[in-house]
TORPA-4810 file (N, C-alpha, C, O; in nm, 3 decimals):
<nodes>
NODE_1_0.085_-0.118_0.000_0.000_0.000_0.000_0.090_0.124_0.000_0.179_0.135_0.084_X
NODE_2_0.067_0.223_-0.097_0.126_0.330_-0.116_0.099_0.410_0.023_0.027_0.369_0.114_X
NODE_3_0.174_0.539_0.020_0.157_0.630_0.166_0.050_0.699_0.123_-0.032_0.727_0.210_X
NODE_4_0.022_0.745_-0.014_-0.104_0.813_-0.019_-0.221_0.722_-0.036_-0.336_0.766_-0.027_X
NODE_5_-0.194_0.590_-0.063_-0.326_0.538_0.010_-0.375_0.499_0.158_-0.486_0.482_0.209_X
NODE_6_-0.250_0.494_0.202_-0.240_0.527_0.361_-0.318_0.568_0.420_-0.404_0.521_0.495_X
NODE_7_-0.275_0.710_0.372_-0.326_0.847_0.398_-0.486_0.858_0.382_-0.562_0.866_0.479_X
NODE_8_-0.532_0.859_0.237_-0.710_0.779_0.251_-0.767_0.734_0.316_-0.877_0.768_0.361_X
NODE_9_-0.691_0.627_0.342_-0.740_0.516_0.390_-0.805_0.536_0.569_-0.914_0.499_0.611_X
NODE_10_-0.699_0.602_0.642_-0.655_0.669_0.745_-0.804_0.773_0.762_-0.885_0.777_0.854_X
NODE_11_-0.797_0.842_0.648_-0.872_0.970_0.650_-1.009_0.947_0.640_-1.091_1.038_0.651_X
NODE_12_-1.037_0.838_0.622_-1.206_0.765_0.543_-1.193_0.702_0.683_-1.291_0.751_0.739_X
NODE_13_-1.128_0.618_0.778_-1.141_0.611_0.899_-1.198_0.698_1.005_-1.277_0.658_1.091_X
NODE_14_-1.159_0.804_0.994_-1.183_0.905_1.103_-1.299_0.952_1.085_-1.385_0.952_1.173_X
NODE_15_-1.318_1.012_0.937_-1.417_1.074_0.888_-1.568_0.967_0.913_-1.682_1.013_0.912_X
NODE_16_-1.532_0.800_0.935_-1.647_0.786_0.947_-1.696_0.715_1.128_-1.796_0.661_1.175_X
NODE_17_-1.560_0.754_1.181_-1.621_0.704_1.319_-1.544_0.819_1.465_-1.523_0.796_1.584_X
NODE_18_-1.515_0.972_1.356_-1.469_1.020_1.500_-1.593_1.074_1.527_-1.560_1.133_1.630_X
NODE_19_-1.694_1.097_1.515_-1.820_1.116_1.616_-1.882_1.025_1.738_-1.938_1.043_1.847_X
NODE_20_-1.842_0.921_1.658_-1.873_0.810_1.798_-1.785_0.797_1.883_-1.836_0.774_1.992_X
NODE_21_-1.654_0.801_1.886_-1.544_0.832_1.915_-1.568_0.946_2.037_-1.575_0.934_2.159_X
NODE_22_-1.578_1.075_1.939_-1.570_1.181_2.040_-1.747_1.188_2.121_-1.749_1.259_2.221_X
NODE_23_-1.856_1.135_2.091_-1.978_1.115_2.183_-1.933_1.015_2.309_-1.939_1.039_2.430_X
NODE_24_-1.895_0.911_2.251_-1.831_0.823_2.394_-1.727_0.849_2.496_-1.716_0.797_2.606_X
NODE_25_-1.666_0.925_2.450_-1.547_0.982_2.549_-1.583_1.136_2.610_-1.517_1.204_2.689_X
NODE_26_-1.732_1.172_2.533_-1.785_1.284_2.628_-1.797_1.261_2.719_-1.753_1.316_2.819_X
NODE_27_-1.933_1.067_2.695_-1.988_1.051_2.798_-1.883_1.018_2.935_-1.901_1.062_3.049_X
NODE_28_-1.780_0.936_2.895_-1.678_0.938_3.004_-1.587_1.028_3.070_-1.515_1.006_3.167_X
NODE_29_-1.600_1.121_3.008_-1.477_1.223_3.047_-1.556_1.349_3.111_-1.514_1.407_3.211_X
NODE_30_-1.658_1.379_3.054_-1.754_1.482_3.081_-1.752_1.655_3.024_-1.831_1.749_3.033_X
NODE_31_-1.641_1.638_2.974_-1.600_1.796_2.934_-1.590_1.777_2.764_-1.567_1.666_2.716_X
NODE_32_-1.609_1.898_2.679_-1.597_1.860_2.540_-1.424_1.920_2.511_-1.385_1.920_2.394_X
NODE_33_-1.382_1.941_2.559_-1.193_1.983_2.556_-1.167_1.845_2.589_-1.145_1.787_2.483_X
NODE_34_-1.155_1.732_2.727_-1.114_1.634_2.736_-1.175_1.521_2.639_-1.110_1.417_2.626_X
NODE_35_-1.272_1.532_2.585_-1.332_1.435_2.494_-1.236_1.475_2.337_-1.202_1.374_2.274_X
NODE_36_-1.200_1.590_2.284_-1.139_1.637_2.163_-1.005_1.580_2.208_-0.937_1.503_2.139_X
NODE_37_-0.969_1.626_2.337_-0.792_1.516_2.350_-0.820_1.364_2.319_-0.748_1.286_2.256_X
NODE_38_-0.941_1.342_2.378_-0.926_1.155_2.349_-0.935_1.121_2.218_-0.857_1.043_2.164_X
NODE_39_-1.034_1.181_2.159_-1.059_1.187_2.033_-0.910_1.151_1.958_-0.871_1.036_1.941_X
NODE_40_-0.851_1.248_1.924_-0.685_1.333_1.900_-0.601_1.203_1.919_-0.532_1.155_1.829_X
NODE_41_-0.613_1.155_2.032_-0.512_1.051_2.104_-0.580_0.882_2.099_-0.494_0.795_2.101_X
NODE_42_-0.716_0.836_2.092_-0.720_0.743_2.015_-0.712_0.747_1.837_-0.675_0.653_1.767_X
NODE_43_-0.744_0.842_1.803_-0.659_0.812_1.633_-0.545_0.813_1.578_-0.513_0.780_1.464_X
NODE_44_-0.452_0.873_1.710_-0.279_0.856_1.719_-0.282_0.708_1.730_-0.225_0.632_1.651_X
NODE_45_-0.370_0.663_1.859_-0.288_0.484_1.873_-0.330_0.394_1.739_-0.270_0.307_1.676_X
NODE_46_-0.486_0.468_1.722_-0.502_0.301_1.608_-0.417_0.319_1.451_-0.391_0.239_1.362_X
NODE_47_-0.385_0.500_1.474_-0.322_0.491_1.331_-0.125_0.425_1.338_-0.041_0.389_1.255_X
NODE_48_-0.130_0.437_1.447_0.023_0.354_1.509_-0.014_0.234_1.538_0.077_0.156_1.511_X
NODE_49_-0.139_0.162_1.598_-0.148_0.026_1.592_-0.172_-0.065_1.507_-0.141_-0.183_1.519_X
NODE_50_-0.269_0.022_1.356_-0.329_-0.016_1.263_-0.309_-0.176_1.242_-0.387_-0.269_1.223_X
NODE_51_-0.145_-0.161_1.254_-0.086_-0.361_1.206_-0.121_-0.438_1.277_-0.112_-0.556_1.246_X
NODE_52_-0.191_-0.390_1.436_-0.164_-0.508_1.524_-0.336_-0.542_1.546_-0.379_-0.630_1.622_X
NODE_53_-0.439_-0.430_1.443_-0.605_-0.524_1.423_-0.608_-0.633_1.413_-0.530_-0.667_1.324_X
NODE_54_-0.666_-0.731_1.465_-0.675_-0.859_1.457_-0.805_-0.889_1.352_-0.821_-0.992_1.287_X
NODE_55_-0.889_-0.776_1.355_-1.024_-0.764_1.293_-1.117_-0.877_1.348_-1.208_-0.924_1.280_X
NODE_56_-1.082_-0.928_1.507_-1.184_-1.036_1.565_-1.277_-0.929_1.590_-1.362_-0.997_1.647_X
NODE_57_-1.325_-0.814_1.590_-1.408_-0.703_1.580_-1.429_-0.598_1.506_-1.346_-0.570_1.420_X
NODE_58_-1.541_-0.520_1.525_-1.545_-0.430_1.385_-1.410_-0.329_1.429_-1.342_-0.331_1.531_X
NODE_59_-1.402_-0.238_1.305_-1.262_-0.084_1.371_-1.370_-0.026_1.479_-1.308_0.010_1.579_X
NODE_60_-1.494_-0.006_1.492_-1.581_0.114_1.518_-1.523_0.050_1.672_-1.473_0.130_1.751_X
NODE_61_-1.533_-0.101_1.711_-1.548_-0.133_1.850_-1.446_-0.126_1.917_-1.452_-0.101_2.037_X
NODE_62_-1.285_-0.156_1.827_-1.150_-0.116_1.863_-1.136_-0.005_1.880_-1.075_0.023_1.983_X
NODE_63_-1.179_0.101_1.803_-1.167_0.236_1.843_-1.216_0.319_1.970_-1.167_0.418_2.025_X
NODE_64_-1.345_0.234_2.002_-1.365_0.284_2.137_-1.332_0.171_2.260_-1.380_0.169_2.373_X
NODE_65_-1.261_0.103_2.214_-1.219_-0.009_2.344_-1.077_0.083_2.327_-1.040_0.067_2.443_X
NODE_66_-1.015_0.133_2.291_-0.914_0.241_2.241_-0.934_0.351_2.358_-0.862_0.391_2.450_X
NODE_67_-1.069_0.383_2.310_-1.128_0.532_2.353_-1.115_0.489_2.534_-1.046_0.553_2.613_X
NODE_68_-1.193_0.377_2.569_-1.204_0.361_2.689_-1.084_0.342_2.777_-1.079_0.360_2.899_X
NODE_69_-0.988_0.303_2.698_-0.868_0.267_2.769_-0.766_0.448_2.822_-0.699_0.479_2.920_X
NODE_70_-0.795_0.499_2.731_-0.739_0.641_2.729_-0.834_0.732_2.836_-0.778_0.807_2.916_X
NODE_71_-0.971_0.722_2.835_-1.083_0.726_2.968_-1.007_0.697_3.093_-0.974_0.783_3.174_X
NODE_72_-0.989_0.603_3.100_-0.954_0.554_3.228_-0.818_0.556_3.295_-0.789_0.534_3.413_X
NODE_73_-0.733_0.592_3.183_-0.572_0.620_3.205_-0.609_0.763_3.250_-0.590_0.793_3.368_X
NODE_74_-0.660_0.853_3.164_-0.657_0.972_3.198_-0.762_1.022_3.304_-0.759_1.140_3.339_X
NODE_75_-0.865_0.924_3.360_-0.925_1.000_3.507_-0.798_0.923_3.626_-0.758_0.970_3.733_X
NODE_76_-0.758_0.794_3.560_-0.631_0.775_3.683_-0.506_0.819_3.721_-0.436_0.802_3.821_X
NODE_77_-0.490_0.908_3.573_-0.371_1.015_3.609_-0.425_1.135_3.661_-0.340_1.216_3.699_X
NODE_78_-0.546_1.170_3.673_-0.598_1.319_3.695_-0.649_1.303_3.825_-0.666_1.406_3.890_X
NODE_79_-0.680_1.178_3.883_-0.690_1.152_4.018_-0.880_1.182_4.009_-0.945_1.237_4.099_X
NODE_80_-0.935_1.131_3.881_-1.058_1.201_3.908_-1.132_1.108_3.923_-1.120_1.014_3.845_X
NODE_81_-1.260_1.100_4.054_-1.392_0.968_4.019_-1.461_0.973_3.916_-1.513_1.082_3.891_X
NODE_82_-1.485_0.866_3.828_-1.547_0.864_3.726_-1.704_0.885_3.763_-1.770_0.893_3.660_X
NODE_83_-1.777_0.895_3.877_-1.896_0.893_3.903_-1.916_1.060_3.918_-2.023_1.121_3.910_X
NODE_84_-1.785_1.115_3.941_-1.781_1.297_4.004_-1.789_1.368_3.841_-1.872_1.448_3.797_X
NODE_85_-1.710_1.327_3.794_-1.697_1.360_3.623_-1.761_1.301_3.534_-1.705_1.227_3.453_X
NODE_86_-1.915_1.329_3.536_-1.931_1.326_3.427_-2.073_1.413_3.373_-2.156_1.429_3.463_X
NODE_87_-2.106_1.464_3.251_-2.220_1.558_3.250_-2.233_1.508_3.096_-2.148_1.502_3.008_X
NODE_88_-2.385_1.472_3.098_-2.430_1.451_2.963_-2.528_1.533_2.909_-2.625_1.478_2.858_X
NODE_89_-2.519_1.668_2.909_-2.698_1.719_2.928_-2.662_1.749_2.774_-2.764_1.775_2.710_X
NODE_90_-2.554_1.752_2.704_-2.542_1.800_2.538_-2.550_1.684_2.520_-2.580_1.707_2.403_X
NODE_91_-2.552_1.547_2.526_-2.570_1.425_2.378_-2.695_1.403_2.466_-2.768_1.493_2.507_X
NODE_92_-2.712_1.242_2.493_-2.808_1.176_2.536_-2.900_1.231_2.575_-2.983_1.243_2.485_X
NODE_93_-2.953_1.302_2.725_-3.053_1.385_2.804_-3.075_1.490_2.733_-3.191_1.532_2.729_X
NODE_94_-2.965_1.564_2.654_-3.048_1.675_2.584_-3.117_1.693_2.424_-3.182_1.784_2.372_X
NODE_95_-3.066_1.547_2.371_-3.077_1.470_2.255_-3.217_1.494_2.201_-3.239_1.534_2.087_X
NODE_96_-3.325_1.461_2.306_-3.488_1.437_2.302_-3.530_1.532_2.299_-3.537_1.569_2.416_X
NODE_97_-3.591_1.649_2.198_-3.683_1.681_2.230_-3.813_1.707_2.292_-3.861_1.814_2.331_X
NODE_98_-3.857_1.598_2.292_-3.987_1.568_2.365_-3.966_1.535_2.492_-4.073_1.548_2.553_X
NODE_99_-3.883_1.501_2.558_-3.812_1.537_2.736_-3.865_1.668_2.775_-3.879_1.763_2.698_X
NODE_100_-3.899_1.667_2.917_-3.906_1.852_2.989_-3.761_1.830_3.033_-3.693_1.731_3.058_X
NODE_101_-3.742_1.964_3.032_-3.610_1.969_3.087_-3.568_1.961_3.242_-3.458_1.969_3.296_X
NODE_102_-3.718_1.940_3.300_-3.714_1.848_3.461_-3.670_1.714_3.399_-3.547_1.705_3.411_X
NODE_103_-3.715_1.621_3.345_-3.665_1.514_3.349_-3.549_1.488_3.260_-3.469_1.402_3.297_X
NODE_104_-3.527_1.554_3.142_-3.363_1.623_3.144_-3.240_1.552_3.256_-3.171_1.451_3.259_X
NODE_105_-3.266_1.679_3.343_-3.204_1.648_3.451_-3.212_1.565_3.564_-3.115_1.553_3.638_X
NODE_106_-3.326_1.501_3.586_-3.328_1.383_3.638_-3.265_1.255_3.576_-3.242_1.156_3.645_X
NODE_107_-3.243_1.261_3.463_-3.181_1.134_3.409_-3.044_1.154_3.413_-2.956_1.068_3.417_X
NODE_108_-3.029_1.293_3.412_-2.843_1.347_3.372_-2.832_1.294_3.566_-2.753_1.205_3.600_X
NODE_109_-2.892_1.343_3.637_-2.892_1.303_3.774_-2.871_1.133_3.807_-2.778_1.084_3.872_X
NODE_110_-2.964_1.073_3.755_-2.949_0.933_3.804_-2.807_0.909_3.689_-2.742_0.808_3.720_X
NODE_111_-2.778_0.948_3.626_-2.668_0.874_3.534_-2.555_0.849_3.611_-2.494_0.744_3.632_X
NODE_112_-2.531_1.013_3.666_-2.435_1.055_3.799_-2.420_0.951_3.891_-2.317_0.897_3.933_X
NODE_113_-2.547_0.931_3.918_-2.533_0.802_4.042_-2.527_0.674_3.993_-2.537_0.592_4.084_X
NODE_114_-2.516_0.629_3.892_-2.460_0.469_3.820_-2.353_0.421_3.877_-2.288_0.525_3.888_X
NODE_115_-2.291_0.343_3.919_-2.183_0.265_3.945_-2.088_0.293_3.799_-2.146_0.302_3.690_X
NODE_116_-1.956_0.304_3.809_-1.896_0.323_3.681_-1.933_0.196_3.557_-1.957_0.202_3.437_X
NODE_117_-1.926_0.106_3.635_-1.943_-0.038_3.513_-2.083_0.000_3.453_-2.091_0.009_3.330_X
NODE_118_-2.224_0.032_3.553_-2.334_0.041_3.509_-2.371_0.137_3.415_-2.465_0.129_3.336_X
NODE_119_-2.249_0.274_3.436_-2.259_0.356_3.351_-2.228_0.368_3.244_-2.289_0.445_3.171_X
NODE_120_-2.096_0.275_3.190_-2.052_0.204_3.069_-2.139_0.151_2.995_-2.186_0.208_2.896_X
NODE_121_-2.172_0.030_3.035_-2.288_-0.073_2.985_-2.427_0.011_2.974_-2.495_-0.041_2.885_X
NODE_122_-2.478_0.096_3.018_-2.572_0.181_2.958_-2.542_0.316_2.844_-2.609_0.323_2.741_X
NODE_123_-2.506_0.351_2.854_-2.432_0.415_2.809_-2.416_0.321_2.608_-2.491_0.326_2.511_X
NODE_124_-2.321_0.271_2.626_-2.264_0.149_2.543_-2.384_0.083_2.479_-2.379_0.072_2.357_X
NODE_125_-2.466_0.048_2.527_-2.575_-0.030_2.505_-2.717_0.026_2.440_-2.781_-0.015_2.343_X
NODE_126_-2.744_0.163_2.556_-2.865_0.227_2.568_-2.864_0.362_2.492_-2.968_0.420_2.460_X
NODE_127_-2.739_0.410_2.465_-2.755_0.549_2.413_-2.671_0.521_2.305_-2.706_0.580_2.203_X
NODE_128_-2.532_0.421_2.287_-2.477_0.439_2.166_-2.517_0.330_2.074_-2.478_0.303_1.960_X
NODE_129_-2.612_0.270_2.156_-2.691_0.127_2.027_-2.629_0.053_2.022_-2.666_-0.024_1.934_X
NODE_130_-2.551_0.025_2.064_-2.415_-0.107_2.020_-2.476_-0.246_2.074_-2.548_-0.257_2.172_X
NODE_131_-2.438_-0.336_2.001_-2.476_-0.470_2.034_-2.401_-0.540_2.171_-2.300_-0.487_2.216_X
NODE_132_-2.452_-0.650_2.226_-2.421_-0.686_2.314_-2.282_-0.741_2.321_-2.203_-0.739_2.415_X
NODE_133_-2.264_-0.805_2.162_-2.163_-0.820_2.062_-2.026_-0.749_2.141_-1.942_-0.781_2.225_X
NODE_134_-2.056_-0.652_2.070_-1.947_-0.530_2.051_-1.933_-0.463_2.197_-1.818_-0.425_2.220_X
NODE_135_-2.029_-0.441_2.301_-2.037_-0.383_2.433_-1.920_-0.462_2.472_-1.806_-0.418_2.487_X
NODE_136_-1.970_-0.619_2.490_-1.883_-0.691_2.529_-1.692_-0.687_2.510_-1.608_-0.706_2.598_X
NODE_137_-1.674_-0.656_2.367_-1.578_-0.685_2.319_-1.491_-0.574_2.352_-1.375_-0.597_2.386_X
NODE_138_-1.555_-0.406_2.341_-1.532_-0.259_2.419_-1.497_-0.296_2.586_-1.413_-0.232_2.648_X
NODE_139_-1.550_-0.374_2.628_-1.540_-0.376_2.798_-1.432_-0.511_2.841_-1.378_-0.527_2.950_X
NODE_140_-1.420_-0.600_2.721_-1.346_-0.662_2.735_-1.414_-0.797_2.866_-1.337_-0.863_2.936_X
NODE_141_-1.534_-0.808_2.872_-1.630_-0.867_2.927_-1.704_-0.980_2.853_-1.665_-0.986_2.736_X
NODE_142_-1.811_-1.084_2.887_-1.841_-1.164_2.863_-1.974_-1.126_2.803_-2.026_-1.020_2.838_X
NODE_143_-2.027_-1.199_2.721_-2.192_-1.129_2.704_-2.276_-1.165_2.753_-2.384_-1.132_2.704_X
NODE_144_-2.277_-1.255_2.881_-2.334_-1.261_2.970_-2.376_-1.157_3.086_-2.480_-1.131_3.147_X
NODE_145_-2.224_-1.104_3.086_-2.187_-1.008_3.220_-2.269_-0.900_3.155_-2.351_-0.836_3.221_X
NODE_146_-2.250_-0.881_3.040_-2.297_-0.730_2.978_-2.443_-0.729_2.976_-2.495_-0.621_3.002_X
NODE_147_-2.525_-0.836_2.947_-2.637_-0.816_2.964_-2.688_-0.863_3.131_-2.805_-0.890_3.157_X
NODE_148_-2.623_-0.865_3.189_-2.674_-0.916_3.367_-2.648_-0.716_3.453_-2.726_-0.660_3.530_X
NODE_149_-2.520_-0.664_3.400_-2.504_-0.543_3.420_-2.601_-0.463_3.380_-2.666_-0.396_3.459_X
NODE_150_-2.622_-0.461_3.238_-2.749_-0.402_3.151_-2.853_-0.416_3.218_-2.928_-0.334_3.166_X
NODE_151_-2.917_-0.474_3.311_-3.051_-0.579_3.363_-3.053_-0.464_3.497_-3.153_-0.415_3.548_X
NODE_152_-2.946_-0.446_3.525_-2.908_-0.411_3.663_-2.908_-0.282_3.662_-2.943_-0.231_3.768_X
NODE_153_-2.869_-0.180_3.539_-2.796_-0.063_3.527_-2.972_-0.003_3.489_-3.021_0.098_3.539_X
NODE_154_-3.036_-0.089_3.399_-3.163_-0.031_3.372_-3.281_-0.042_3.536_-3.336_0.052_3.592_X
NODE_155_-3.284_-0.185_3.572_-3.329_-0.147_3.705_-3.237_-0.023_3.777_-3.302_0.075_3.812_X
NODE_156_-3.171_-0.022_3.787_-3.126_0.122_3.903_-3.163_0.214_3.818_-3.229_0.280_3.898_X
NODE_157_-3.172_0.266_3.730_-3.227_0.402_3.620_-3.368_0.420_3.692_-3.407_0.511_3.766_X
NODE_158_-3.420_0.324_3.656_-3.558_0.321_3.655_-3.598_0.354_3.814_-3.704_0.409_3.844_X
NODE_159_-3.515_0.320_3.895_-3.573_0.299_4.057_-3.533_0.438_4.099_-3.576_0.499_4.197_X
NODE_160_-3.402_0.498_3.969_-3.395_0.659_4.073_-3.475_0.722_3.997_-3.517_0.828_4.043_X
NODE_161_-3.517_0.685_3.868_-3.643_0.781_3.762_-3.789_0.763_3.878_-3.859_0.863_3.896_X
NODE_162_-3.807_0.696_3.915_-3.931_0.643_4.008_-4.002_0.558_3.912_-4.119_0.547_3.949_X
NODE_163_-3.982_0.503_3.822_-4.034_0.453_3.696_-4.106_0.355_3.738_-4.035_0.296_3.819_X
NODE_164_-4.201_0.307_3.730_-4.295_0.208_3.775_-4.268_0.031_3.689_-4.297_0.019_3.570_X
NODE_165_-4.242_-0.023_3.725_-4.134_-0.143_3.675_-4.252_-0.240_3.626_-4.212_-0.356_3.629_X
NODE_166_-4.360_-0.231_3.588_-4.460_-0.317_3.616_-4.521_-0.253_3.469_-4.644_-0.263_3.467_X
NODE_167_-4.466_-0.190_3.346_-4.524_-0.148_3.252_-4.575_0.020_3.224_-4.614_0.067_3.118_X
NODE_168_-4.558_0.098_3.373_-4.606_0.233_3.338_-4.539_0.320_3.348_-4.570_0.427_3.401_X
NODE_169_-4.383_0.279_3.277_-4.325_0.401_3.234_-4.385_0.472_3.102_-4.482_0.422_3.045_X
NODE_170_-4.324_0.591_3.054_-4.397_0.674_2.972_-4.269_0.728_2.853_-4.285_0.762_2.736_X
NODE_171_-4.112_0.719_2.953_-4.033_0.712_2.852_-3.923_0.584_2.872_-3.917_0.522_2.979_X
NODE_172_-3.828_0.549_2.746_-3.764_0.450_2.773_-3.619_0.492_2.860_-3.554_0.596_2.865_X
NODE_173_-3.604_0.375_2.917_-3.438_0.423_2.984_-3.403_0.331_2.941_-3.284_0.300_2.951_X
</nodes>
């Protein structure tokens, strides 16, 4: 492969997955400056790791098992709780239109209070659509675990939404 197909090649990468990229490392990081560094710094590693894809997964799921790894290096060098840092009211909670912006913030609220794993796996699952597949393969987890967490992460949503578990919720979590 020539360097200017490299280069394409490289560039048709980014162009079609740094949004998911930089939405997932909002949700973890919480600030849109620390989400543009991760951004920045997972397309440094995979374009330096590129050789070592195994392709036992899609790029989209390496890139953010990428993303997550740079998440978690960088709240453990910054000394920060991942439950203290984080604010979603620009993607997910503020996403909906049809939300009041009371419950807005009640969901940006209960998100806050997720356990970090629970907040992954929802997150991963519930807002970025990803298959149980790919959750799994991002968390480096079983797809068992991911859907028993998922089970768990949506009961606790629901129990700090007050959501009535028995069929009469009104929106989905």
């Amino acid at each position: 492969m020539t360097h200017e197909e490299q280069k394409r090649m490289l560039h048709e990468l980014y162009e079609r997955h740094y949004r998911d990229v930089y939405r997932y490392a909002r949700y973890l990081l919480g600030s849109h400056e620390e989400a543009l560094d991760a951004v920045q710094e997972t397309f440094l590693r995979a374009f330096r790791g590129i050789h070592s894809f195994k392709q036992k997964s899609t790029i989209k799921t390496w890139l953010l098992s990428i993303t997550r790894h740079y998440a978690i290096d960088y709240l453990r060098k910054h000394g920060v709780s991942s439950n203290k840092h984080s604010s979603l009211s620009d993607h997910f909670v503020m996403a909906d239109p049809t939300r009041s912006s009371d419950m807005k913030m009640e969901i940006e609220n209960a998100l806050k209070c997720l356990k970090h794993d629970y907040r992954q796996v929802f997150i991963l699952r519930n807002v970025m659509d990803l298959s149980v597949r790919d959750t799994a393969a991002i968390l480096r987890w079983s797809e068992s675990k991911v859907r028993t967490t998922l089970h768990r992460s949506n009961m606790q949503m629901r129990e700090f939404l007050g959501v009535d578990m028995k069929g009469g919720a009104s929106h989905r979590v």
